[in-house]
C-alpha positions, 0 to 999 in steps of 0.5 A, a space after each residue: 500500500 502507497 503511504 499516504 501524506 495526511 494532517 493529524 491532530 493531536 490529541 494527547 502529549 505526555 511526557 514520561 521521563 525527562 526528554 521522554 515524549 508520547 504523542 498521540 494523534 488521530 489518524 483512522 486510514 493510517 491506523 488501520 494500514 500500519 503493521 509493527 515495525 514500520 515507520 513515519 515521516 513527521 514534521 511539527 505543522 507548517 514548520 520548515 526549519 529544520 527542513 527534514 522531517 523526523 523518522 520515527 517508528 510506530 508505537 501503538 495503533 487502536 481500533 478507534 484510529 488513535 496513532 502514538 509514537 514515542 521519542 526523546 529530544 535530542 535536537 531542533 526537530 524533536 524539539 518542535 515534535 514536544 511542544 505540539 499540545 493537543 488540538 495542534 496539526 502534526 505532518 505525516 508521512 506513512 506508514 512507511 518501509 515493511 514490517 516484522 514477520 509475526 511468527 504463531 507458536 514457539 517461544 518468542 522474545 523482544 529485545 529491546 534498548 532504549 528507543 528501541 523498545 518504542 516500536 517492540 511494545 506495537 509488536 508485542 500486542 500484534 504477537 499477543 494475539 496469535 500467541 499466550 502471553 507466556 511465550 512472548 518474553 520481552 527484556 528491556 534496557 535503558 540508561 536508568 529508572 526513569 527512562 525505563 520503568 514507563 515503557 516496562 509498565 505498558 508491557 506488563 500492562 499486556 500481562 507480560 513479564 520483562 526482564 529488566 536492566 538498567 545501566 546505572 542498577 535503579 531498576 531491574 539487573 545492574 548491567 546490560 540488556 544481553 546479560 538477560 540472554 543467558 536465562 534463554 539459554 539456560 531454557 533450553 529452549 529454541 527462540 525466535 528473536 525481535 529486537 531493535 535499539 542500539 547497534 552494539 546491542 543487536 550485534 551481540 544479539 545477533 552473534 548469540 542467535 547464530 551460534 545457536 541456531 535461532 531465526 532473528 529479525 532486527 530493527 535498524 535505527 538510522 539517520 533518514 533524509 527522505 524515508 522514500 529511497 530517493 536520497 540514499 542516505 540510510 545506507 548499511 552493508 548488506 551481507 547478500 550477493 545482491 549489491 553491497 549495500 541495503 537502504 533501511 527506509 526501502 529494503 528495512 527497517 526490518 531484516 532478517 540478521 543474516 541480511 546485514 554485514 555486522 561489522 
């Protein structure tokens, strides 16, 4: 499906944790149209600096056509993007690139750091309903408490059980995410991996996942001019005979690992 260029209007702004900004907007055709994973182009109104609009994955969708996405402020586009308040215009773009392969059956895990786990909570209600809640394992990480604890609540509000970790130990284990990964192994278990969020991060998790032989899919993060292929900007080395390279707005930002040369 063609992704369409709409006005959406706000109707809710939060502000989780410092820097940490949920909005949502009203936007029943892109709602009905959006699968996780995917992403949205987004400029606050009729704003045209800075000129580029901000990419940002899809958080959650409703049956009503509620749109949320979630982002931290980290420079002048973000910036405008918080301090929209509800009744204002939102510019978007979307839904754009594809989309995770929901898997039914066998034992499922989230991996999230970060941002990263923004477009994991969409994916986990999707996988909620093809799945008991038991198999479906989210682990979470964040920088501290406060960035954590408000997106680990909206999983355990699905009646999952993520395992935590923080950085500086405030909430959950004192270290990183992919400490959690040897109570997969110990499982014994076969697991089919989704994870997004720092590159470091899904690279270790991608190391794991080949040595044992579990099928992973990876959300990749990167800077985007366009989200339509026409600037080439998103390039990263791909690992098939295809071409040397894979552009995440076009051919991502879902892939299989084994797409990806993870340098």
């Amino acid at each position: 499906m063609a992704p369409m260029q709409l006005k959406a209007e706000i109707l809710r702004r939060e502000t989780l944790a410092p820097d940490l900004i949920r909005l949502t907007f009203l936007a029943p055709d892109l709602a009905a149209a959006a699968r996780p994973g995917q992403f949205l182009m987004l400029r606050a109104g009729a704003v045209r600096d800075p000129l580029l609009r901000r990419p940002l994955s899809i958080h959650q969708i409703t049956t009503s056509g509620w749109v949320q996405v979630l982002f931290k402020v980290v420079g002048q586009g973000t910036r405008l993007l918080a301090a929209l308040a509800p009744g204002q215009t939102l510019d978007v773009v979307g839904p754009l690139g594809n989309h995770f392969a929901l898997k039914s059956g066998g034992n499922l895990c989230l991996i999230g750091g970060g941002m990263g786990i923004a477009p994991l909570y969409f994916l986990a209600r999707e996988l909620q309903r093809r799945n008991p809640p038991e198999r479906v394992v989210p682990l979470l990480g964040a920088r501290t408490a406060k960035e954590l604890r408000p997106l680990a609540d909206d999983f355990v509000a699905l009646g999952l059980e993520p395992r935590l970790a923080t950085d500086d130990g405030t909430l959950g284990h004192h270290g990183l995410v992919i400490d959690h990964l040897s109570e997969l192994l110990v499982s014994g278990k076969p697991w089919h991996i989704y994870t997004c969020g720092p590159y470091p991060m899904m690279r270790a998790v991608v190391k794991l996942c080949r040595e044992q032989g579990w099928h992973c899919q990876v959300s990749l993060e990167t800077m985007m001019a366009c989200g339509i292929s026409a600037c080439l900007g998103c390039a990263i080395p791909a690992a098939q005979l295809d071409g040397p390279y894979k552009h995440v707005c076009k051919d991502g930002p879902v892939f299989g690992a084994e797409e990806v040369a993870w340098l």
